[in-house]
C-alpha positions in Angstrom: 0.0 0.0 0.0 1.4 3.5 -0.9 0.9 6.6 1.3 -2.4 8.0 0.6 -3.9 6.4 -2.0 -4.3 2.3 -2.7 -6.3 1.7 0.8 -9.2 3.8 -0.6 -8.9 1.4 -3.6 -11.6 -1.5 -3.2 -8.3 -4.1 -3.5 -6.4 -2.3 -1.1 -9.0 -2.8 1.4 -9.9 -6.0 0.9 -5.6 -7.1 0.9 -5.7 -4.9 4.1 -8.8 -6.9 5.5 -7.7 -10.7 4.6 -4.3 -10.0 6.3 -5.4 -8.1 9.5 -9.2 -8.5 9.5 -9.1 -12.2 12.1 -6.5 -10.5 14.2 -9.1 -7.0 14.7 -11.4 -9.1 15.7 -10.1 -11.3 18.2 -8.6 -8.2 19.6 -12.0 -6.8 19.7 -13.5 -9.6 21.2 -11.3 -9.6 24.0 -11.9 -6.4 25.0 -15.1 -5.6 24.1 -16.4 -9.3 25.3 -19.5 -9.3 22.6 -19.2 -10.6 19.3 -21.4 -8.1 17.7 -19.5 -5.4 19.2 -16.7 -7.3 18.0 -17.9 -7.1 14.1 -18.8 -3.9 14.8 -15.5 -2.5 16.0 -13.8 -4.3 12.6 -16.2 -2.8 10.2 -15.9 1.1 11.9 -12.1 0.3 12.0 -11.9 -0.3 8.4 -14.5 2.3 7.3 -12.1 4.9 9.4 -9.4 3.7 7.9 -10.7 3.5 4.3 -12.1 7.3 5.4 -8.7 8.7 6.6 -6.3 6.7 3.8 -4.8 9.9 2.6 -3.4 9.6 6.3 -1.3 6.6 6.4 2.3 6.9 5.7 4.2 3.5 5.8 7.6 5.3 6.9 5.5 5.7 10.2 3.8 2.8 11.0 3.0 -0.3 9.7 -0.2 -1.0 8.3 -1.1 -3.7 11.2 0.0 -0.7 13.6 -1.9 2.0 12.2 -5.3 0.1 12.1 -5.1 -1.5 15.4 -4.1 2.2 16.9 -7.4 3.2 15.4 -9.3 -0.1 16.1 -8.6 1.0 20.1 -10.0 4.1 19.6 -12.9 2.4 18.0 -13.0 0.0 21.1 -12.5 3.1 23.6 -16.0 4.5 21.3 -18.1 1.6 21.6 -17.3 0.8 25.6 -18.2 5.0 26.2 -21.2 4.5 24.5 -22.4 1.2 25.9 -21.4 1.9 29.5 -22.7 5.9 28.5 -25.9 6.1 31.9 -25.7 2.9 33.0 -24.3 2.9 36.4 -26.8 4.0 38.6 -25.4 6.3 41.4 -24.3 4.3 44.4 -24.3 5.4 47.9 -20.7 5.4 49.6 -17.9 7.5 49.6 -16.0 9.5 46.7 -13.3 7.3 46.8 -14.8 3.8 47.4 -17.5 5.2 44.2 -14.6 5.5 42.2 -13.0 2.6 42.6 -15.9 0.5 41.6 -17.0 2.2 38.5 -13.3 2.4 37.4 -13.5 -0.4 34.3 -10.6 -3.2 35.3 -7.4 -3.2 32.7 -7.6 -4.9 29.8 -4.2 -6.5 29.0 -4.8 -6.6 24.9 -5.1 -3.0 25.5 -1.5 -2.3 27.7 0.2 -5.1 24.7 -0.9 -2.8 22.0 0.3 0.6 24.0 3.3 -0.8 24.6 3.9 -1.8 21.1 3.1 1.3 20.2 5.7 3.5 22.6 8.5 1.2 21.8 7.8 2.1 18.3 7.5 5.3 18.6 11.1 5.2 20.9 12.7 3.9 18.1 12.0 7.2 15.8 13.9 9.0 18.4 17.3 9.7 18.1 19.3 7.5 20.6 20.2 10.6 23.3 16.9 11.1 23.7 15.4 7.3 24.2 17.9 6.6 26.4 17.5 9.5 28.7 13.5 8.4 28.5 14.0 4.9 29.1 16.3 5.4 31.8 14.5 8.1 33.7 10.8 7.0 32.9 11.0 4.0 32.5 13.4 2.3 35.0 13.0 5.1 37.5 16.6 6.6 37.6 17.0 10.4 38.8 19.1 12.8 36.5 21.6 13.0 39.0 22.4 9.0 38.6 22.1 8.9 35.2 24.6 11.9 35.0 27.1 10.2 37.3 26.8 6.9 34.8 26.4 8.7 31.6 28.9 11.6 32.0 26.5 14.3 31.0 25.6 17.1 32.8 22.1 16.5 35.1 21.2 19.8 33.2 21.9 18.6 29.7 19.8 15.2 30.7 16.6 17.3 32.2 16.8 19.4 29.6 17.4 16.3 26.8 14.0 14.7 28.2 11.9 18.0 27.8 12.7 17.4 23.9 12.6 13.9 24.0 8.9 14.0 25.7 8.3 16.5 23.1 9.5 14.3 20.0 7.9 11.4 21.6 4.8 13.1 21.1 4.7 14.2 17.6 6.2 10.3 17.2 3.1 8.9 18.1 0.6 11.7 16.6 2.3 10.6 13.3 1.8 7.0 14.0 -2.1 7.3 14.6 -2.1 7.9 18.4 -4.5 10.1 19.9 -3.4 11.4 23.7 
C-alpha cells in the first residue's frame, strides 16, 4: 500500500482486510467481550481507515500498527457509548464510588500501547530514548544517570523535555491520539 492512496482502492481494502481483518477481531473480542461489538469495532475500524487513507504513511507505521491504533479508539467509542448512563449512582464515599465504576485493565489494551511506545522510541534519536527509558522508565533520577552517563544533570533534564516533546509528535504521526 502506498501513502495515501491504494487503501481507498476496493483491492487495497480487501488485501488490508484478509491479512489483519481475524487479528481485529479477536482483539475486539477480548476487549469488548461481545461478538457483535466485536464485528462492529472491525467494520468502523476499516471504514475509518478507508475514510482517513490519505493519512497513512508506511515510513510511520506499519499498516497492522496503524489500524489497530485506530481499532482501540474504535474500542474506547463503543465501551463510552455502551457503558454511557448505565451505572446507577451508588451510595458510599468518593473514593470507594470511584474505585468501583473504574473499568478493570484490559491487558490486549496495555500489549498494543506498549507496542506502540517502543515504536515510537525507536524514531527518536538515541540521546533522547535513552535519557527516556532510563528516567521513565526504569525510574533513575538525572543525578544517577549523569554520574553513569557523563553528561551534565542539566543537559539530561533538559534532553528529556525534547525527547517527551519528539515522543509526542512520534506517536501523533503513528495514529495515536493522547
Amino acid at each position: 500500500m502506498q501513502r495515501g492512496g491504494d487503501l481507498s482502492a476496493d483491492s487495497g481494502l480487501r488485501a488490508a482486510y484478509a491479512a489483519h481483518g481475524r487479528e481485529l477481531y479477536r482483539f475486539a473480542l477480548r476487549g469488548l467481550g461481545d461478538p457483535g461489538l466485536a464485528q462492529d469495532a472491525v467494520q468502523e475500524t476499516f471504514l475509518r481507515a478507508w475514510q482517513s487513507a490519505h493519512r497513512y504513511d508506511p515510513a510511520l507505521a506499519s499498516l497492522r500498527v496503524w489500524l489497530f491504533a485506530i481499532a482501540r479508539n474504535v474500542m474506547i467509542d463503543l465501551h463510552r457509548r455502551r457503558t454511557k448512563g448505565s451505572f446507577a449512582p451508588v451510595a458510599t464515599d468518593g473514593a470507594a464510588a470511584e474505585e468501583e465504576l473504574r473499568p478493570a485493565a484490559d491487558p490486549t489494551e496495555q500489549v498494543l500501547d506498549r507496542t506502540l511506545v517502543v515504536q515510537a522510541l525507536g524514531r527518536l534519536s538515541p540521546e533522547h530514548r535513552e535519557v527516556i527509558v532510563e528516567t521513565y522508565l526504569r525510574g533513575r533520577s538525572y543525578d544517577e544517570l549523569a554520574t553513569t552517563s557523563g553528561v551534565a544533570a542539566g543537559t539530561l533534564r533538559s534532553r528529556a523535555f525534547y525527547a517527551l516533546k519528539a515522543l509526542r509528535v512520534a506517536m501523533e504521526e503513528m495514529g495515536v491520539s493522547l
